[in-house]
C-alpha positions as CSV (number, residue, x, y, z in Angstrom):
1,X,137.4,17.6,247.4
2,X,138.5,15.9,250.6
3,X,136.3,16.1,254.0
4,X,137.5,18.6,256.7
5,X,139.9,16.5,258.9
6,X,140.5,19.3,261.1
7,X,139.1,20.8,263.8
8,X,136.4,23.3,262.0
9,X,134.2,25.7,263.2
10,X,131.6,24.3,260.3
11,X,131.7,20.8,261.7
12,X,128.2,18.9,261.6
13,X,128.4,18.9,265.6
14,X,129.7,22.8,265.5
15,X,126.7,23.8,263.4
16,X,123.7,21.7,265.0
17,X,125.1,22.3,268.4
18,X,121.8,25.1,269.3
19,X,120.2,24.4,265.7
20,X,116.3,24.9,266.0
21,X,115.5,23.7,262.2
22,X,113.3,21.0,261.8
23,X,114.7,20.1,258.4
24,X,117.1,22.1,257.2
25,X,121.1,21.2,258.0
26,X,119.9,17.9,259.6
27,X,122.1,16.1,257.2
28,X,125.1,18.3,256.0
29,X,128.6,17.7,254.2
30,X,131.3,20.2,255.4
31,X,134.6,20.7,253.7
32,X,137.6,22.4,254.0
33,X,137.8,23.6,250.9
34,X,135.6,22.7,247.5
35,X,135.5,24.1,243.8
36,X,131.6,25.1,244.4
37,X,129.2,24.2,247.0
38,X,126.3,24.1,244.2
39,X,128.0,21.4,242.6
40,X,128.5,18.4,245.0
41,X,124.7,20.0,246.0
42,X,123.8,19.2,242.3
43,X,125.2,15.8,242.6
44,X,123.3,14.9,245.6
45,X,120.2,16.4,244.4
46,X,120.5,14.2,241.5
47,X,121.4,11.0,243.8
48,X,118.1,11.8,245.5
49,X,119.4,13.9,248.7
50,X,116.2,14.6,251.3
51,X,115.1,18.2,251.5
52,X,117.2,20.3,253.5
53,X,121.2,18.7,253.2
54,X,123.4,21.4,253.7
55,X,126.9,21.2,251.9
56,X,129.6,24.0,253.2
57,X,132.9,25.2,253.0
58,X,135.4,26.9,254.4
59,X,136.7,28.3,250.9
60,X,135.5,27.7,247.6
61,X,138.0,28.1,244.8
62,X,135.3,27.7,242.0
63,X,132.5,29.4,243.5
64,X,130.2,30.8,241.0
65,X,127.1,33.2,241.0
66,X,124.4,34.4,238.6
67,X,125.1,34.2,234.9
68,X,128.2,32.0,235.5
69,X,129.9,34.8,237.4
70,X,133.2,34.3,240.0
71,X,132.0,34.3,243.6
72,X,135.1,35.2,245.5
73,X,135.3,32.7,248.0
74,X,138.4,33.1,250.7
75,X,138.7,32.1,254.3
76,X,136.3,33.8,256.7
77,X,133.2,33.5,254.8
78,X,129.8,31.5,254.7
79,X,129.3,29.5,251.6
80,X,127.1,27.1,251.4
81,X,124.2,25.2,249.6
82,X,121.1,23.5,250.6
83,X,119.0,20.8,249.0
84,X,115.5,21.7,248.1
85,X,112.5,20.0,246.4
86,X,109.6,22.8,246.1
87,X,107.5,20.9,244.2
88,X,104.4,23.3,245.4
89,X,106.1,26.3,242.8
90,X,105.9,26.5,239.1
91,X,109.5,26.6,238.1
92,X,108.6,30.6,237.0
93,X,107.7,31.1,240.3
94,X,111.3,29.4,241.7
95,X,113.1,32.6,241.9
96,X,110.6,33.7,244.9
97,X,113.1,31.3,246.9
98,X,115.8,34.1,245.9
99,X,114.0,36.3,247.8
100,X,113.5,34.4,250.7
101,X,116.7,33.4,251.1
102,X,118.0,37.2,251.1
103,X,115.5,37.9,253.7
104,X,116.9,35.2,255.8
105,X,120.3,36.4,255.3
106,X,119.6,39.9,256.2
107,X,117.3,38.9,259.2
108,X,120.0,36.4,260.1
109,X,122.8,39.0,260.0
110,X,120.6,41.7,262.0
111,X,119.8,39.2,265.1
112,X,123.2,38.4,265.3
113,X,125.7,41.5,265.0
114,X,122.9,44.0,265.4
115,X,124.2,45.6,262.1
116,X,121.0,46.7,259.6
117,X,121.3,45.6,255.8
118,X,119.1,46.6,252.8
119,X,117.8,44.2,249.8
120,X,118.9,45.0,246.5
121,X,116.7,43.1,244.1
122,X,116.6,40.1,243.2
123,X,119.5,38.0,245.4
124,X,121.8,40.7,246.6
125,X,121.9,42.1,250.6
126,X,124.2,45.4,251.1
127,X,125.5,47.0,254.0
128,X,125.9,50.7,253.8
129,X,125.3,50.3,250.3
130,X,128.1,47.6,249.7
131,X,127.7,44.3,248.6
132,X,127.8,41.8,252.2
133,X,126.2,39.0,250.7
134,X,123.9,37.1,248.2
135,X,122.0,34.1,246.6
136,X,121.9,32.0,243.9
137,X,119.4,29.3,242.8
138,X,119.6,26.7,240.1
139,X,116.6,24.0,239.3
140,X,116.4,20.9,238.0
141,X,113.2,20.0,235.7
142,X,111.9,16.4,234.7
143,X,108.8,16.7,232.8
144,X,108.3,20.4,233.2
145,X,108.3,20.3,237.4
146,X,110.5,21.1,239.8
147,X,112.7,17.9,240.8
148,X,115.0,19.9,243.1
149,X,116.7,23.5,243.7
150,X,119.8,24.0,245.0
151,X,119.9,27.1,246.8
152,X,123.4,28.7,247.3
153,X,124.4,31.6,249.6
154,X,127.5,33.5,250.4
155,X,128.3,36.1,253.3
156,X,130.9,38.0,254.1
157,X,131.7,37.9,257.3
158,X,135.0,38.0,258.6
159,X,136.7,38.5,254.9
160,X,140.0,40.6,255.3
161,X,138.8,43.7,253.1
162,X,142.8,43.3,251.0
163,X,140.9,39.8,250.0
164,X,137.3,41.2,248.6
165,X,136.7,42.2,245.2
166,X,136.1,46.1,244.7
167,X,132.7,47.0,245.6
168,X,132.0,44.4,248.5
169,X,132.2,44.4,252.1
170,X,132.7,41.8,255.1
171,X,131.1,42.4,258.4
172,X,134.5,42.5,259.8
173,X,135.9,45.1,257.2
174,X,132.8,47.2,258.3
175,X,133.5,46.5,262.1
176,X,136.9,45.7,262.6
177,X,135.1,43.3,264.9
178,X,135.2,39.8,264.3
179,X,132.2,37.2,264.2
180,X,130.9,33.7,264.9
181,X,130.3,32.5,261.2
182,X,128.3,29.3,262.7
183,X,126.4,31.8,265.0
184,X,125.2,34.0,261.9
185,X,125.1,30.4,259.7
186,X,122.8,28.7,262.3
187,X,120.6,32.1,262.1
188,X,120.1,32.0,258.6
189,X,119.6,28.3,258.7
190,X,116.5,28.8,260.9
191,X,115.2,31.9,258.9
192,X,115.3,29.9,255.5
193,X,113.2,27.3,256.9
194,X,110.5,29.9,258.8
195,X,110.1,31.8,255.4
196,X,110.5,28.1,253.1
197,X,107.7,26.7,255.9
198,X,105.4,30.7,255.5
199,X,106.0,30.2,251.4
200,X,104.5,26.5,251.3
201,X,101.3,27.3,253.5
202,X,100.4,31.0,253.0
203,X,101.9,31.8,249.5
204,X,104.2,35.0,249.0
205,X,102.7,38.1,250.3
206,X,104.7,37.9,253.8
207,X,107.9,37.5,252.4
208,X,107.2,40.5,249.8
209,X,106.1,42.8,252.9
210,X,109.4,42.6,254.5
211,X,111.2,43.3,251.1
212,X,109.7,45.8,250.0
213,X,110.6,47.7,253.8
214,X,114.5,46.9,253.1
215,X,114.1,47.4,249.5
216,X,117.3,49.7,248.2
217,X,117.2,52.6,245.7
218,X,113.3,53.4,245.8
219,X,112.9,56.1,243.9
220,X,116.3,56.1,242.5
221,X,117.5,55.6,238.8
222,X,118.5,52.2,238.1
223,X,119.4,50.2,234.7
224,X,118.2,46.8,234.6
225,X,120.0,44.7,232.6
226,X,117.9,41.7,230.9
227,X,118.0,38.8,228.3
228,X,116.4,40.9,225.9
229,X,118.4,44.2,226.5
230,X,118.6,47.1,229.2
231,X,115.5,49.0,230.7
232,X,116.5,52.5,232.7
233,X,113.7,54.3,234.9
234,X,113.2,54.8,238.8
235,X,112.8,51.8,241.0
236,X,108.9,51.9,242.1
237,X,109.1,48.7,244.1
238,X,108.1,45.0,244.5
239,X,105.0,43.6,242.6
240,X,102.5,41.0,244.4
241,X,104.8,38.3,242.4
242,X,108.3,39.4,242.7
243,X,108.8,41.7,239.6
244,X,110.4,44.6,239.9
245,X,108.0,47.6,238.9
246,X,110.5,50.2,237.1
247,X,108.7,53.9,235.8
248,X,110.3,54.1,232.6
249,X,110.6,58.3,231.4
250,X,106.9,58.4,229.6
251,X,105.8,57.3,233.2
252,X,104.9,53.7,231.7
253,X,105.3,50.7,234.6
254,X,107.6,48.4,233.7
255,X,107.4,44.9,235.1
256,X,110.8,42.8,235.3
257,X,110.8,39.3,236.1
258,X,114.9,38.9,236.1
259,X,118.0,41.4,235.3
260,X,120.8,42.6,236.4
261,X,120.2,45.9,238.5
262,X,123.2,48.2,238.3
263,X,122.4,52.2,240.2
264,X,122.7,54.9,237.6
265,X,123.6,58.5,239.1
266,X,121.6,61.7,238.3
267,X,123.1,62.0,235.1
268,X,122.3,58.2,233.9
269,X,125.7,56.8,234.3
270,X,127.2,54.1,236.4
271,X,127.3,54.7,240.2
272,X,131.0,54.1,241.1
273,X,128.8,51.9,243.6
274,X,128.2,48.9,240.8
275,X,129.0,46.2,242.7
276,X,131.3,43.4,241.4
277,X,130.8,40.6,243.7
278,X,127.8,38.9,241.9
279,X,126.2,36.3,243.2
């Protein structure tokens, strides 16, 4: 893991060149190329990093996403990972930053290229119903509170479509136009810390509003896939503390805290729309 030598368009001065944040990418570690962003973000959280570090690549050859999954990681992406110590959440209530970061990504994305995503609960954002990007977050405890969170997002932005995994989508692939990564990264940047800064002093409500306007497959049949087995019914929406709210068939509301959401068709099967690009 060996700092970017060469000219890079994720340079520290490239990337806080027009940067409104107060907090957030004011100290930041860019490489050319890293086995996952989460992990030197892990070490620094551990060696006591302030609130906000940003570490970013330009490829990631480990990159990883929920439940230990591959994040495909080439050239002509956005990958990186932020410091974060919200000690004003319970560590159940953590995944709430999930949710604000997709936000932020899909606002991000939508100021910039003009293009409209949806949300697919909890971390993913699609475009046209394709995966374009999503979030992970991992926490660190010490004595049952939050010490830190390392937040991690990927986009796909100007991603060859021969180099993304079946079921995904880069802006550019979508396009065929290309786009400033540091333009969309500086956007995001800015959103994380409007929704981090509307989190700490007015709770969640605000951020939940605007999900559940871009919330995909309302209505639809989904599977949720969870630690203790799968759930089917229709996607109602967004509870007042991030669960999903599934009708099961005897009309029953189902509250989820965490899954896997995978579309079913009108016959209960996969959608040959499962997305494979988890993050």
């Amino acid at each position: 893991m060996v700092l970017i030598e060469k000219k890079s368009e994720f340079s520290q001065e490239e990337i806080q060149r027009g940067l409104t944040t107060k907090f957030i990418g004011r100290v930041i570690f860019s490489y050319s190329e890293v086995s996952s962003t989460q992990d030197i973000a892990w070490r620094l959280g551990e060696e006591g990093a302030e609130e906000g570090v940003l570490v970013i690549s330009e490829k990631q050859n480990k990159g990883r996403g929920r439940l230990q999954r591959v994040w495909i990681s080439p050239q002509g992406g956005i990958y990186f990972s932020l410091v974060l110590r919200p000690n004003f959440l319970t560590p159940k209530d953590s995944s709430v930053i999930n949710l604000l970061a997709a936000l932020s990504c899909f606002q991000g994305i939508k100021e910039k290229t003009l293009m409209d995503c949806f949300l697919k609960w909890p971390n993913d954002i699609l475009l046209q119903g394709r995966k374009v990007g999503g979030v992970i977050s991992e926490i660190n405890l010490v004595e049952g509170k939050i010490d830190f969170l390392i937040l991690g997002v990927g986009v796909n932005v100007n991603t060859p479509e021969d180099d993304l995994p079946e079921g995904a989508v880069s802006l550019f692939s979508h396009t065929g136009q290309k786009f400033s990564c540091v333009e969309i990264l500086r956007r995001i940047l800015e959103k994380i810390e409007y929704f981090y800064g509307l989190l700490k002093g007015e709770g969640i409500d605000s951020i939940l509003e605007e999900w559940r306007r871009k919330l995909s497959y309302v209505g639809e049949l989904v599977k949720v896939k969870t630690l203790h087995g799968e759930i089917s019914g229709q996607i109602v929406g967004i509870d007042k503390g991030g669960y999903l709210l599934l009708r099961r068939e005897t009309g029953f509301i189902e509250r989820i805290y965490s899954g896997d959401l995978i579309k079913l068709d009108v016959r209960g099967k996969t959608s040959n729309r499962s997305l494979k690009q988890d993050l």
